[in-house]
C-alpha positions in Angstrom: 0.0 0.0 0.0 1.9 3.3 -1.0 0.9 6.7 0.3 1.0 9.9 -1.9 1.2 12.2 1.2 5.6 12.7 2.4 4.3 14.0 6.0 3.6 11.1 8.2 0.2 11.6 10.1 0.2 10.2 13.8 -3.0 9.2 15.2 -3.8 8.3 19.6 -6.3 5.6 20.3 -9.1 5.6 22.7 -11.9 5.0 23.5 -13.7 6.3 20.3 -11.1 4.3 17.7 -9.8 1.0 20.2 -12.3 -1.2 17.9 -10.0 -3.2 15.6 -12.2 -2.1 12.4 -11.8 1.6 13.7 -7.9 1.4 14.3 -8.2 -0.2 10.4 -10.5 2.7 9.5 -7.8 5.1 10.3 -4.9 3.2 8.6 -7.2 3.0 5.5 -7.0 7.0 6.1 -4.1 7.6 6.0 -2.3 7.2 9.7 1.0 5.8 9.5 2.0 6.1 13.7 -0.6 4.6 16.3 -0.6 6.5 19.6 -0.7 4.8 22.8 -1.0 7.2 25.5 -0.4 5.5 29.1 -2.3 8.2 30.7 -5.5 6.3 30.1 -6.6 3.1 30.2 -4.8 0.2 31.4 -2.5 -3.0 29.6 -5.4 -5.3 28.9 -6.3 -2.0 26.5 -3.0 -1.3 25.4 -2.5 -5.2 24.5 -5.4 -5.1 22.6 -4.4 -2.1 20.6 -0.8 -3.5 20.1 -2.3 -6.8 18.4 -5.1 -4.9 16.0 -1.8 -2.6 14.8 -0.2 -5.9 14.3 -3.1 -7.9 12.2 -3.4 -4.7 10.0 0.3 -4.8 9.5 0.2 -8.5 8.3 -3.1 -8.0 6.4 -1.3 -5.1 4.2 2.0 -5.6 4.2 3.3 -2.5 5.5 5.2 -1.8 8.7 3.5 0.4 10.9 5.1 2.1 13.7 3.5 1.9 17.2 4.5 5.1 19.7 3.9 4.6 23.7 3.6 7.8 25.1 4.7 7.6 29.3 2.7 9.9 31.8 5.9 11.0 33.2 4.9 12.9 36.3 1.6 14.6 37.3 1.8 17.2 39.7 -1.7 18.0 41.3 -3.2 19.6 44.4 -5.1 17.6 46.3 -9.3 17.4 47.6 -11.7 20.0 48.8 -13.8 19.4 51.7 -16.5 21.3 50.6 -16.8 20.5 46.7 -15.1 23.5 43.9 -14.0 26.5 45.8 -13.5 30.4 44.0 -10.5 32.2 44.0 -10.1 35.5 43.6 -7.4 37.9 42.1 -5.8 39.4 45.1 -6.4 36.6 47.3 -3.8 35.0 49.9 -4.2 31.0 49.6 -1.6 28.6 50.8 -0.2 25.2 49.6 0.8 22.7 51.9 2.4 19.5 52.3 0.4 18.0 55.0 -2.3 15.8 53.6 -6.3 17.2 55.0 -8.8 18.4 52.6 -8.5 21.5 51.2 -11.0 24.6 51.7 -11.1 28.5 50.7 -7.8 29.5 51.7 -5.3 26.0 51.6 -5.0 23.4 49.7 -2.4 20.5 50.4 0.5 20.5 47.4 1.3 16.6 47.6 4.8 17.4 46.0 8.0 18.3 48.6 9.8 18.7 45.6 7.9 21.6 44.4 8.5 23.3 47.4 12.5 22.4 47.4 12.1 24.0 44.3 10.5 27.2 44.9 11.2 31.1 46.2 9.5 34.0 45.5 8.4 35.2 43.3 7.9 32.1 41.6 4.8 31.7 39.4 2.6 28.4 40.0 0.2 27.6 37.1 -3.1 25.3 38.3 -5.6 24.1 36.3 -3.9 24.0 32.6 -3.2 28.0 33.5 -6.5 29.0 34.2 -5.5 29.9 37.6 -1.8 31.9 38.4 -0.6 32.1 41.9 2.5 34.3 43.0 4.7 33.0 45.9 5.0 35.0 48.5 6.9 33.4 51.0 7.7 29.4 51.1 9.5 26.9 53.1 10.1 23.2 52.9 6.6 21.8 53.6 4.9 24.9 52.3 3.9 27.9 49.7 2.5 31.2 50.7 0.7 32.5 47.3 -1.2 35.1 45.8 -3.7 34.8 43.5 -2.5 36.5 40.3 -5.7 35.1 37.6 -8.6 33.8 39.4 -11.2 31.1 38.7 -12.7 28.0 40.0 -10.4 25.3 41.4 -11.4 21.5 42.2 -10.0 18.7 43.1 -6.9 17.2 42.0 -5.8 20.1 39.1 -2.4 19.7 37.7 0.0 22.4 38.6 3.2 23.6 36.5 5.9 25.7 37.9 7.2 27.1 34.4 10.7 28.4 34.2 12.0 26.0 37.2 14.0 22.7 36.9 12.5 20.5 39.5 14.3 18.0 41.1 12.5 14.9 39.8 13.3 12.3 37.6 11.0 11.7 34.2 10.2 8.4 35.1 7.9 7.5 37.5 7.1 3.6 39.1 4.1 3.8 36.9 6.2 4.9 33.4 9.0 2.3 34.3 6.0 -0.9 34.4 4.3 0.4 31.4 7.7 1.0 29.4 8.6 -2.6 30.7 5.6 -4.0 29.3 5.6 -1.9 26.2 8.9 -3.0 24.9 7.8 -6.8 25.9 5.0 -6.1 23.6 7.3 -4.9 20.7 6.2 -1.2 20.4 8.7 1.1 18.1 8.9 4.6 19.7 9.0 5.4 23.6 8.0 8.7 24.1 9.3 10.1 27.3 7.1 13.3 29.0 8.6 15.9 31.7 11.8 15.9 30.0 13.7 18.7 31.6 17.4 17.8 31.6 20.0 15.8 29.2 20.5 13.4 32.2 16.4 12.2 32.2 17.4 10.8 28.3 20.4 9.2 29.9 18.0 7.4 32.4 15.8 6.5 29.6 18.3 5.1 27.5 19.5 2.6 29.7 16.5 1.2 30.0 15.5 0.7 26.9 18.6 -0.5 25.7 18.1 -0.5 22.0 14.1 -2.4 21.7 12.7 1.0 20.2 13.3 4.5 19.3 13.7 7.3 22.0 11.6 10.0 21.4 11.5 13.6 23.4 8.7 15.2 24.0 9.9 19.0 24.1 6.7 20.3 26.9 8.9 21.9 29.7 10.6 25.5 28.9 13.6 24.2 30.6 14.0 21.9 28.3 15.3 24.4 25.7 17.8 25.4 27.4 19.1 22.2 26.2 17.7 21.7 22.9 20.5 20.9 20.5 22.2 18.4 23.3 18.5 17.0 23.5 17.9 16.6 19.7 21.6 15.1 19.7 20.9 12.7 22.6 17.1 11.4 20.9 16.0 8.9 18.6 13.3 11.3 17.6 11.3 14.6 19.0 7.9 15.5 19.9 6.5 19.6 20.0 4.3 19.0 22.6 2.4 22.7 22.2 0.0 21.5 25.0 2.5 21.5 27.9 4.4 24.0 26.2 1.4 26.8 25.5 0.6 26.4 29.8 4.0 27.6 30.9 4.8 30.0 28.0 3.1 33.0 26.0 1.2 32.0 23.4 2.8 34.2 21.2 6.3 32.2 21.9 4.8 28.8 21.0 5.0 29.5 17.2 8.3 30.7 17.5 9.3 27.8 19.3 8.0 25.2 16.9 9.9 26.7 14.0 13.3 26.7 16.0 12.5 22.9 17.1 11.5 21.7 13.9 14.7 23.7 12.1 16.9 22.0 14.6 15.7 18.5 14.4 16.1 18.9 10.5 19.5 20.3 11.0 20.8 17.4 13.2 18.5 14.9 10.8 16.1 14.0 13.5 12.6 13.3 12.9 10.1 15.5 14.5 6.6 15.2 15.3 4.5 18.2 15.7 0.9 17.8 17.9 -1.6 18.9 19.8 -4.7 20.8 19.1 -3.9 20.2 15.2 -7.6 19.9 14.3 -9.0 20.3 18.3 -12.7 21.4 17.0 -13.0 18.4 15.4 -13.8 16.5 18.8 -17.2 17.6 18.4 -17.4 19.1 14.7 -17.4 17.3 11.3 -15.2 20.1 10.1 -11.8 21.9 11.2 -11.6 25.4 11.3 -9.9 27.4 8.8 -7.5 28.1 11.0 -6.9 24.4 12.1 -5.8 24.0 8.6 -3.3 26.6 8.4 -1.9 25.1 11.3 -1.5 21.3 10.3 0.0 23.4 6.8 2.1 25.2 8.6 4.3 22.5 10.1 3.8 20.8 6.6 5.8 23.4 5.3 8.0 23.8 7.8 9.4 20.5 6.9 8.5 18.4 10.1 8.2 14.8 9.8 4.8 14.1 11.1 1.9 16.1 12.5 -0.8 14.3 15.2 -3.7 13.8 16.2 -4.6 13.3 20.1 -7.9 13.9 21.3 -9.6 14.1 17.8 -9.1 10.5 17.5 -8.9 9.1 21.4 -12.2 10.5 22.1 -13.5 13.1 19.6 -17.3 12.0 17.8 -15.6 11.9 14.5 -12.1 9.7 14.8 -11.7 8.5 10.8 -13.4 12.2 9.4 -9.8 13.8 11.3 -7.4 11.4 9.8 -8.9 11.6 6.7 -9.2 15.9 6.6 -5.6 15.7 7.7 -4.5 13.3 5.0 -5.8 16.1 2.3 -4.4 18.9 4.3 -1.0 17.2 4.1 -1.5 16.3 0.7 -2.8 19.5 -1.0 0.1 21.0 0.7 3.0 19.4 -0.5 1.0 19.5 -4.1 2.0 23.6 -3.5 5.0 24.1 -5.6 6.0 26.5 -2.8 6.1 23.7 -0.1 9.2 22.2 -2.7 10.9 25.9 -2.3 10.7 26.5 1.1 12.0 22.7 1.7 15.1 23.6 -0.3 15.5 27.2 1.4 16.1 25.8 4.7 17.9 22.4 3.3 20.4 21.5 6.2 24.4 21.7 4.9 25.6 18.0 4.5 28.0 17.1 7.5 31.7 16.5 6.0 31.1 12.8 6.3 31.1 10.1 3.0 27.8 9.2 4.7 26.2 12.2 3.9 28.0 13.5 0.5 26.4 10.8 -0.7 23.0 11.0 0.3 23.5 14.6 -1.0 24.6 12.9 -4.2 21.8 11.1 -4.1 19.7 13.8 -4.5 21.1 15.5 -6.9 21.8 12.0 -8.9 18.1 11.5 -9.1 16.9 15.3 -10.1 20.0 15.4 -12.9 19.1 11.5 -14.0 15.0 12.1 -13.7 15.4 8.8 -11.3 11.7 7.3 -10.2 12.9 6.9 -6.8 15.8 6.9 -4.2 16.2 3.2 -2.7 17.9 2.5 0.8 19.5 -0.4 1.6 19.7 0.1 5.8 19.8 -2.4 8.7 19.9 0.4 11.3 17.8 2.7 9.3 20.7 5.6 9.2 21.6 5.2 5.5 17.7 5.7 4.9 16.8 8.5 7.5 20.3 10.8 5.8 18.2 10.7 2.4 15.6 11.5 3.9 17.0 14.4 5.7 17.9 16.2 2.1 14.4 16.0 1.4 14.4 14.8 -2.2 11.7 15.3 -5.0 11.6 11.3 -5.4 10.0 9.0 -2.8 12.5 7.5 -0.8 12.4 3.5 -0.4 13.6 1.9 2.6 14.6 -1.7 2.5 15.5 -3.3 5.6 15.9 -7.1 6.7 14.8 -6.0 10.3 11.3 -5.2 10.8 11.8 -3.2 14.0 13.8 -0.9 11.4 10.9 -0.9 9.2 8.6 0.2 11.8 10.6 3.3 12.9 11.4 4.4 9.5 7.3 4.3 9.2 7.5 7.5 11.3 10.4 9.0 9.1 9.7 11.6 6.1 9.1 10.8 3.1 10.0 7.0 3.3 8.4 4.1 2.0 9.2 1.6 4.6 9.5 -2.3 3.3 10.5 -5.2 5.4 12.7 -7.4 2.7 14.8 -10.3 3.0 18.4 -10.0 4.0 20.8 -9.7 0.7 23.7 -11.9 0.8 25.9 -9.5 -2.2 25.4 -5.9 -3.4 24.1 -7.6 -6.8 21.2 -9.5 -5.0 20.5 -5.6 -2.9 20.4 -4.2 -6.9 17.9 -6.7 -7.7 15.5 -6.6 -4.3 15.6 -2.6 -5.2 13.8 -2.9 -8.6 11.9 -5.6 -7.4 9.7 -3.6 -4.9 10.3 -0.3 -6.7 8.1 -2.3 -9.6 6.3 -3.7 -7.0 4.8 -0.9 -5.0 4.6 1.2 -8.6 7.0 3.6 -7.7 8.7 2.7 -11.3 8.4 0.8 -14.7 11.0 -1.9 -16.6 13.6 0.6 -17.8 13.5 3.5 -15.4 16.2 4.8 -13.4 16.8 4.2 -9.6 19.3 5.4 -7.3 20.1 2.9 -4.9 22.4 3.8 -1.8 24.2 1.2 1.0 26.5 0.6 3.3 29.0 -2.2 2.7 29.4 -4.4 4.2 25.9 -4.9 5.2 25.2 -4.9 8.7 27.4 -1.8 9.8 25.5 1.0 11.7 26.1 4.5 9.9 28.4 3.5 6.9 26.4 4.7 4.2 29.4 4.4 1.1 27.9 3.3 -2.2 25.9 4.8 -4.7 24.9 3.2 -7.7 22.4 4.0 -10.1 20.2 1.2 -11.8 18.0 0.1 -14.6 15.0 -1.3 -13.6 15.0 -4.7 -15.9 12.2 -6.9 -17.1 13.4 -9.5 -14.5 13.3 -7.6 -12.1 9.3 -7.9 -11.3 10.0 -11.7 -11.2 12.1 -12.6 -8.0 10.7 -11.4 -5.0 
């Protein structure tokens, strides 16, 4: 099954798409990334999920990549004795360690961390940012606050203290059973929330040791204060505007997003953009205008993938988003701007053989009117470099190892196929114009540029170029 649109489209699961014909509905869409999101629901779900993703997979031939998404840390207040209370701006109202129920004027802060953490005069968020409280004066076990924005508060409301590294780790006892049973279920991409420092990737790493990709999810501010070492240290990268719209401006979101996305190009990272993409499609058959521009926007931009979160997990019209974003993408990249502005902020090749000739590769195809790029990869490196340059051709990803397959599902551009391993560089030649015919990228006699590394098997050696016929045996041995 080949896609037309470049822009991989990420889709969460939930309650309104967890039926196996549903999740199939939204592949049929176009959704290349499922979304499991460990804040909700529980394995027996998630297990579920995993093997619908995995029938579809075998039913149409083409890797898909599955994405768990950890809660990472949730930092909320606790009860009220008396139900919702009002605050007002002006108002004095204290957080507290000690565990009782809440009323007008205290509320208990089950975090000593936070309060490690803060001095006036610290900003505390509640609520998504509805409410702002200023510190006045705090201790160890407590915060004296005013109230900056007002509004209705209830039980358990998340807090965020934006602009302040807290001392906790990203991984909670809850993320490290669900990552445990995640990578025993074979999922592709771990996506790891409240990243704040380079060291919470460290943690991270070592315990996945190598069963999927590492993605960031970029939602604290302090977090970019480390962005290149972060994009550096990651498999992959997540804007998560959600978090990151609560403890910044709006107006700096955008601005963000465009230095994320330039970076993770730069550096040849794949990066995600999501949240709120098409958000009034929860309850309406339609986007907005604006919503449009928006999924657009990061299209242009050059980002790998754009998702969908509550639109799918629990909005009244699941397959109606996937499909409206699949023409958004699509009618996008049809813009012969979209080809411009790709090659106006085209990344400089790195001085490395690898990536001369993935340049070359590029430029071989364009000059030579090639019908596609093919990749021979077993780490997915030689594929994800020509992908990077962003070339007019699809790019074709062959790989003996399907967990490869399934990452490079989430990768721009690439047409991800799970193949046999070659024993030569002749038998490579003749796998390339095998699916190339195939998957009708190409017809007997057109040109292909194939690129490897040799010998097969090595991690990053990207060092031949060749460019191939494709031959009327070719369709014949697959």
């Amino acid at each position: 099954m080949r896609r037309q649109h470049l822009t991989k489209i990420v889709a969460t699961l939930g309650p309104a798409s967890a039926a196996p014909e549903s999740i199939r509905a939204l592949f049929d869409a176009g959704v290349d990334v499922f979304r499991l999101n460990f804040s909700h629901g529980d394995h027996t779900d998630k297990k579920a999920n995993i093997d619908a993703i995995r029938s579809i997979e075998k039913e149409s031939g083409r890797p898909i990549a599955i994405m768990m998404d950890l809660q990472g840390p949730k930092l909320r207040v606790g009860t009220f004795e008396d139900g919702p209370i009002k605050l007002q701006a002006g108002d004095e109202f204290r957080l507290e360690l000690e565990d009782k129920p809440g009323n007008k004027s205290r509320v208990t802060l089950p975090h000593k961390e936070i309060f490690e953490a803060l001095e006036a005069p610290t900003d505390l968020l509640l609520d998504d940012g509805k409410i702002r409280l200023r510190v006045i004066e705090s201790g160890a076990d407590f915060a004296n606050t005013e109230v900056v924005n007002g509004g209705a508060l209830s039980d358990r409301k998340g807090v965020n203290v934006p602009g302040v590294a807290l001392p906790l780790s990203a991984l909670t006892e809850k993320d490290l059973r669900d990552m445990n049973f995640g990578l025993d279920q074979g999922i592709d991409i771990c996506a790891l929330s409240f990243v704040q420092r380079p060291q919470d990737l460290g943690d991270a790493r070592k315990l996945i040791r190598g069963r999927a990709a590492l993605l960031t999810k970029l939602e604290k501010p302090t977090a970019i204060n480390h962005l290149e070492q972060l994009v550096e240290m990651s498999d992959m990268v997540m804007v998560a505007r959600g978090d990151l719209g609560v403890e910044l401006p709006p107006e700096v979101v955008p601005v963000l997003q465009k230095r994320i996305v330039a970076t993770c190009r730069e550096m040849g990272k794949p990066v995600i953009v999501a949240t709120q993409m098409l958000e009034s499609m929860i309850n309406a058959p339609t986007p907005t205008r604006a919503e449009a521009s928006d999924v657009a926007t990061a299209v242009y931009d050059g980002a790998d993938g754009v998702m969908l979160s509550a639109e799918t997990a629990a909005g009244q019209y699941p397959i109606d988003s996937a499909a409206i974003m699949n023409r958004i993408v699509e009618h996008t990249e049809s813009d012969l701007r979209y080809r411009k502005l790709l090659e106006a902020e085209a990344p400089e090749p790195e001085a490395t053989a690898a990536d001369a000739i993935s340049a070359a590769a590029r430029q071989v195809a364009v000059t030579l009117s090639a019908k596609a790029i093919v990749t021979y990869t077993t780490s997915g490196s030689t594929t994800m470099r020509a992908a990077r340059e962003r070339p007019e051709v699809p790019v074709i990803g062959l790989t003996p190892s399907i967990a490869t397959a399934r990452r490079l599902a989430a990768v721009w551009g690439v047409h991800s196929v799970h193949t046999e391993d070659a024993r030569d560089f002749g038998e490579m030649v003749q796998f390339a114009s095998n699916h190339v015919l195939q998957d009708g990228f190409a017809s007997v006699g057109d040109r292909i540029v194939i690129t490897a590394g040799v010998p097969f098997g090595t991690p990053g050696a990207t060092n031949i170029l060749r460019i191939a016929r494709v031959g009327q045996s070719a369709g014949q041995r697959l």
